[in-house]
C-alpha positions in Angstrom: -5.8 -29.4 -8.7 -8.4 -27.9 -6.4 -8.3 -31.0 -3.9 -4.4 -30.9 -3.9 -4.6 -27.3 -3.0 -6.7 -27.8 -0.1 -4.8 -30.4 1.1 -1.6 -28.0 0.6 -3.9 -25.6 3.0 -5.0 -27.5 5.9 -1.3 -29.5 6.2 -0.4 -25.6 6.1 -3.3 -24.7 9.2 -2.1 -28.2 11.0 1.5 -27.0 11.2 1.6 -23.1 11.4 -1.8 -22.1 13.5 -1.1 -23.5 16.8 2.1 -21.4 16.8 0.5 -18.7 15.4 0.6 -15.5 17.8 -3.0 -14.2 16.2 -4.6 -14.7 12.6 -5.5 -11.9 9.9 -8.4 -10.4 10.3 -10.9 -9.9 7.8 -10.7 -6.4 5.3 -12.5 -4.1 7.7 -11.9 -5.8 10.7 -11.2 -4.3 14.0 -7.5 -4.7 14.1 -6.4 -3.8 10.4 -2.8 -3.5 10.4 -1.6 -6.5 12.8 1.3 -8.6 12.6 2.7 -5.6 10.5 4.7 -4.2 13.0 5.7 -7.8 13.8 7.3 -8.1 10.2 9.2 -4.5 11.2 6.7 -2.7 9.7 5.9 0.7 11.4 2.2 1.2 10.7 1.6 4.0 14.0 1.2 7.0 11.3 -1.3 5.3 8.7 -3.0 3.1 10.9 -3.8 5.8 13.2 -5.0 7.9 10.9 -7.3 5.4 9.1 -9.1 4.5 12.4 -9.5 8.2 13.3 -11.4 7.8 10.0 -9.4 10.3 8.2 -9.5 10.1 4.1 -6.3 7.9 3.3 -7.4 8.3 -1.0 -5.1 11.7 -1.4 -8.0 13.2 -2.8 -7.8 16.3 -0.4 -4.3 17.1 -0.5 -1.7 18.6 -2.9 0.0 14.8 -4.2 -2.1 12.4 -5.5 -2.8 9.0 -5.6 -1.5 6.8 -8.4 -3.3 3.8 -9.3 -1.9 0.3 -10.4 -3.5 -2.3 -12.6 -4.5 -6.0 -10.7 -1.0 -7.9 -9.9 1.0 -4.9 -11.9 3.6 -2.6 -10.2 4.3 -0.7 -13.6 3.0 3.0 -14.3 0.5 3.6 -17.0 0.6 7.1 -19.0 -2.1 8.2 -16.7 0.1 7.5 -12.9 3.1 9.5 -15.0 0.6 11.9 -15.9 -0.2 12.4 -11.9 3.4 12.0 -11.4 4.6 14.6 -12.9 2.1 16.8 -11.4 3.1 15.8 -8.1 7.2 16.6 -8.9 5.8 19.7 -9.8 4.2 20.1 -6.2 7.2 19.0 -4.8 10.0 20.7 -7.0 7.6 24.5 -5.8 7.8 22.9 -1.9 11.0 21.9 -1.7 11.5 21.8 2.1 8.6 18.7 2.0 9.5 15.5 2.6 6.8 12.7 2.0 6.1 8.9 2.8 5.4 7.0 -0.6 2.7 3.8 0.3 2.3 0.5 -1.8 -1.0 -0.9 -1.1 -3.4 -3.3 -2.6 -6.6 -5.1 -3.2 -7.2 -8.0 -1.0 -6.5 -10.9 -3.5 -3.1 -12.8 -3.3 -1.4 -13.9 0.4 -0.2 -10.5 2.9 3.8 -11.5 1.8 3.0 -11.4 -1.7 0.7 -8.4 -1.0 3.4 -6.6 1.4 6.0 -7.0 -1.3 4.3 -5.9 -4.6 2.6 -2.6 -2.1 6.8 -2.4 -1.7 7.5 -2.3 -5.5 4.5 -0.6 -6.6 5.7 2.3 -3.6 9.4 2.0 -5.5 8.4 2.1 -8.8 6.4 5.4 -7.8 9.8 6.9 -6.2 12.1 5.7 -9.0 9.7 8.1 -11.0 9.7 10.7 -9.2 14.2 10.6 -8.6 14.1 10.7 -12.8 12.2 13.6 -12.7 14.7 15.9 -10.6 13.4 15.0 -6.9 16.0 14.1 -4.3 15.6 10.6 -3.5 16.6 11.7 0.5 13.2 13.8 0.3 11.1 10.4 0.2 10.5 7.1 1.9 8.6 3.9 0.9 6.8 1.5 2.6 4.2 -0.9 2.2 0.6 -2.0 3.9 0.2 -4.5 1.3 -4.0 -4.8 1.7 -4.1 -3.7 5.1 -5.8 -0.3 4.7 -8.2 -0.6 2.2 -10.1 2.3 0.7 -13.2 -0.3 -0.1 -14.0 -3.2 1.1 -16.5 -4.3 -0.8 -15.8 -7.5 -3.4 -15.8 -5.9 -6.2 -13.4 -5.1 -9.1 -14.1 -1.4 -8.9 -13.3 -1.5 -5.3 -10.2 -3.4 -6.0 -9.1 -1.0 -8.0 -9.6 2.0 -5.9 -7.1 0.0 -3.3 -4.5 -0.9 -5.6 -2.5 2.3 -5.0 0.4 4.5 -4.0 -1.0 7.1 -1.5 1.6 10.1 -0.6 1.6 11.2 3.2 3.7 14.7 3.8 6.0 14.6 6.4 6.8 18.0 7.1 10.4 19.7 6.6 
């Protein structure tokens, strides 16, 4: 099984990496967020913030973070919990308008990682709609594992990036 994938793998490298415009970079790399924007992916706001080293965890501000178990997209008691907290926020500021991001740890490919950072954003969204806030108030998108929290290799710092991270957008 192993030997089959790594032939799988290097046919893969043979075929795609000459006409490959650049290669993913490491977590922490220089360069965190390329070949998003390639896949129509507007990372300017998040990606600029994260290297002007802000704090991307939503600690600091009024909407918190929700927090996703490995390969899971579903909201435990504890996300509704800060969900509903947050519609609170929101349903008091009613002129605010927020971004909604999916990301997550660095395990799986960046496609399967853009598109479960996608449904973990939606599921977040769909949550907030059935609790009374407009669905025109809030966009989704997705940075898969692109802007990690941690970067270490461990399953605590796996978990800390497997998240939905509210950005306000102003009125």
């Amino acid at each position: 099984m192993v030997s089959r994938v790594l032939v799988v793998a290097a046919l893969a490298l043979v075929v795609v990496l000459p006409g490959c415009p650049g290669r993913k970079k490491a977590p922490g790399a220089a360069g965190q967020g390329a070949g998003l924007e390639e896949r129509g992916i507007d990372t300017a706001g998040s990606l600029e913030r994260f290297k002007a080293g802000e704090k991307l965890s939503g600690d600091s501000g009024p909407l918190k973070d929700v927090h996703f178990a490995f390969d899971s997209y579903e909201l435990d008691e504890e996300a509704r919990a800060i969900l509903r907290e947050n519609a609170n926020w929101l349903q008091d500021n009613s002129r605010e308008k927020v971004e909604i991001e999916g990301h997550c740890d660095e395990r799986g490919t960046v496609e399967y990682n853009l598109a479960l950072g996608a449904k973990r954003a939606r599921a977040v969204k769909d949550y907030l709609v059935s609790l009374g806030i407009a669905a025109d108030r809030m966009t989704t998108i997705s940075y898969g594992e692109e802007l990690p929290l941690c970067t270490e290799h461990t399953e605590e710092c796996w978990a800390k990036n497997r998240r939905a991270h509210f950005v306000l957008l102003g009125d």
